[in-house]
C-alpha positions as CSV (number, residue, x, y, z in Angstrom):
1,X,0.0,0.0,0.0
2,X,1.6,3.3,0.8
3,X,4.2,2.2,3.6
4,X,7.8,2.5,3.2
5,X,7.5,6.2,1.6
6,X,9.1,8.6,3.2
7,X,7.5,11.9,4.1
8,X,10.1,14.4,4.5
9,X,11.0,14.5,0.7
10,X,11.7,18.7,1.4
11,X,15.2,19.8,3.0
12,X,14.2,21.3,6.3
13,X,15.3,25.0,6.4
14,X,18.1,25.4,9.5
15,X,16.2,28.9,10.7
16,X,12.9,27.3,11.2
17,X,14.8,24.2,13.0
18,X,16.5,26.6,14.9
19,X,13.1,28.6,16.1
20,X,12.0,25.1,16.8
21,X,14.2,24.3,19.4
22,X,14.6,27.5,21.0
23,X,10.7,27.4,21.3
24,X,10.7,24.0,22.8
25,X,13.3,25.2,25.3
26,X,12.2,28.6,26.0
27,X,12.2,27.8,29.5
28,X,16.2,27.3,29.2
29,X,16.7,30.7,27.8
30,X,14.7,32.3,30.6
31,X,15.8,35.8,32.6
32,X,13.8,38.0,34.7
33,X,14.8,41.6,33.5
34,X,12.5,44.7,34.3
35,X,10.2,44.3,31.2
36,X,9.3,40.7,32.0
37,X,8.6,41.2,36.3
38,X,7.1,43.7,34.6
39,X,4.8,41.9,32.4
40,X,4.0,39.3,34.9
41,X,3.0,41.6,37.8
42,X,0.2,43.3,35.4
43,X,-0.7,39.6,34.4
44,X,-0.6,38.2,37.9
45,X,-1.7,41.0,40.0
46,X,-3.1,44.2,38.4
47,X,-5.7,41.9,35.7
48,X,-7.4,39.8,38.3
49,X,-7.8,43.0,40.6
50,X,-9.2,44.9,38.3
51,X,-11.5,42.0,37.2
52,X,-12.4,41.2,40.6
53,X,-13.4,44.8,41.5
54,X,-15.7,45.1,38.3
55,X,-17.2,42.5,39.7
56,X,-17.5,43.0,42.8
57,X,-19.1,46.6,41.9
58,X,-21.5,45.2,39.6
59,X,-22.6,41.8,41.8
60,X,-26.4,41.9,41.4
61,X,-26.8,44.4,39.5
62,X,-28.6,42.9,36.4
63,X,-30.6,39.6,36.9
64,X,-30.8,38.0,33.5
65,X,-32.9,35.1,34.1
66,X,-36.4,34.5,33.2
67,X,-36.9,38.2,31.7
68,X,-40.6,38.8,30.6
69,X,-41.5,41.6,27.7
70,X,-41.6,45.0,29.9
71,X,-39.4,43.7,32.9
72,X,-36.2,45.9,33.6
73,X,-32.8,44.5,33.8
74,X,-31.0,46.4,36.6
75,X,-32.5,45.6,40.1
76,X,-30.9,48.9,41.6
Protein backbone atom coordinates (compact mmCIF):
# COMPACT_ATOMS: atom_id res chain seq x y z
CA UNK A 1 0.00 0.00 0.00
CA UNK A 2 1.64 3.31 0.79
CA UNK A 3 4.16 2.24 3.64
CA UNK A 4 7.81 2.53 3.15
CA UNK A 5 7.50 6.15 1.65
CA UNK A 6 9.14 8.65 3.15
CA UNK A 7 7.52 11.90 4.10
CA UNK A 8 10.09 14.36 4.54
CA UNK A 9 11.04 14.45 0.72
CA UNK A 10 11.67 18.67 1.42
CA UNK A 11 15.18 19.83 2.97
CA UNK A 12 14.23 21.32 6.32
CA UNK A 13 15.27 25.03 6.43
CA UNK A 14 18.14 25.42 9.53
CA UNK A 15 16.17 28.88 10.69
CA UNK A 16 12.86 27.26 11.25
CA UNK A 17 14.85 24.21 13.05
CA UNK A 18 16.55 26.56 14.88
CA UNK A 19 13.11 28.61 16.06
CA UNK A 20 12.00 25.12 16.77
CA UNK A 21 14.19 24.27 19.35
CA UNK A 22 14.55 27.50 20.99
CA UNK A 23 10.71 27.42 21.28
CA UNK A 24 10.69 24.05 22.79
CA UNK A 25 13.27 25.21 25.26
CA UNK A 26 12.20 28.65 26.01
CA UNK A 27 12.21 27.75 29.50
CA UNK A 28 16.15 27.28 29.24
CA UNK A 29 16.71 30.73 27.83
CA UNK A 30 14.70 32.28 30.64
CA UNK A 31 15.78 35.82 32.59
CA UNK A 32 13.81 37.97 34.66
CA UNK A 33 14.75 41.59 33.54
CA UNK A 34 12.50 44.69 34.34
CA UNK A 35 10.24 44.25 31.16
CA UNK A 36 9.29 40.70 31.97
CA UNK A 37 8.58 41.23 36.26
CA UNK A 38 7.10 43.73 34.63
CA UNK A 39 4.82 41.94 32.41
CA UNK A 40 3.98 39.33 34.94
CA UNK A 41 3.00 41.61 37.75
CA UNK A 42 0.20 43.26 35.41
CA UNK A 43 -0.74 39.63 34.43
CA UNK A 44 -0.62 38.24 37.87
CA UNK A 45 -1.74 41.02 40.02
CA UNK A 46 -3.08 44.22 38.35
CA UNK A 47 -5.65 41.94 35.71
CA UNK A 48 -7.42 39.83 38.31
CA UNK A 49 -7.76 42.99 40.60
CA UNK A 50 -9.24 44.93 38.29
CA UNK A 51 -11.54 41.99 37.22
CA UNK A 52 -12.42 41.16 40.61
CA UNK A 53 -13.45 44.81 41.50
CA UNK A 54 -15.69 45.10 38.28
CA UNK A 55 -17.23 42.50 39.67
CA UNK A 56 -17.51 43.03 42.81
CA UNK A 57 -19.14 46.60 41.92
CA UNK A 58 -21.52 45.17 39.61
CA UNK A 59 -22.64 41.84 41.80
CA UNK A 60 -26.36 41.88 41.42
CA UNK A 61 -26.82 44.41 39.48
CA UNK A 62 -28.55 42.90 36.44
CA UNK A 63 -30.64 39.64 36.90
CA UNK A 64 -30.82 38.00 33.46
CA UNK A 65 -32.88 35.13 34.09
CA UNK A 66 -36.40 34.49 33.19
CA UNK A 67 -36.90 38.19 31.75
CA UNK A 68 -40.55 38.82 30.58
CA UNK A 69 -41.54 41.62 27.75
CA UNK A 70 -41.63 44.98 29.85
CA UNK A 71 -39.41 43.75 32.89
CA UNK A 72 -36.22 45.94 33.63
CA UNK A 73 -32.80 44.47 33.78
CA UNK A 74 -31.00 46.41 36.56
CA UNK A 75 -32.52 45.60 40.09
CA UNK A 76 -30.87 48.92 41.65
Amino acid sequence: MAGGVPHNKMAMDPAIIKLGNMQSQRHLYFRWTKRTARVTLMYAVVVPVIIGFIGYKTDGLWEMRAKRKGDLLAER
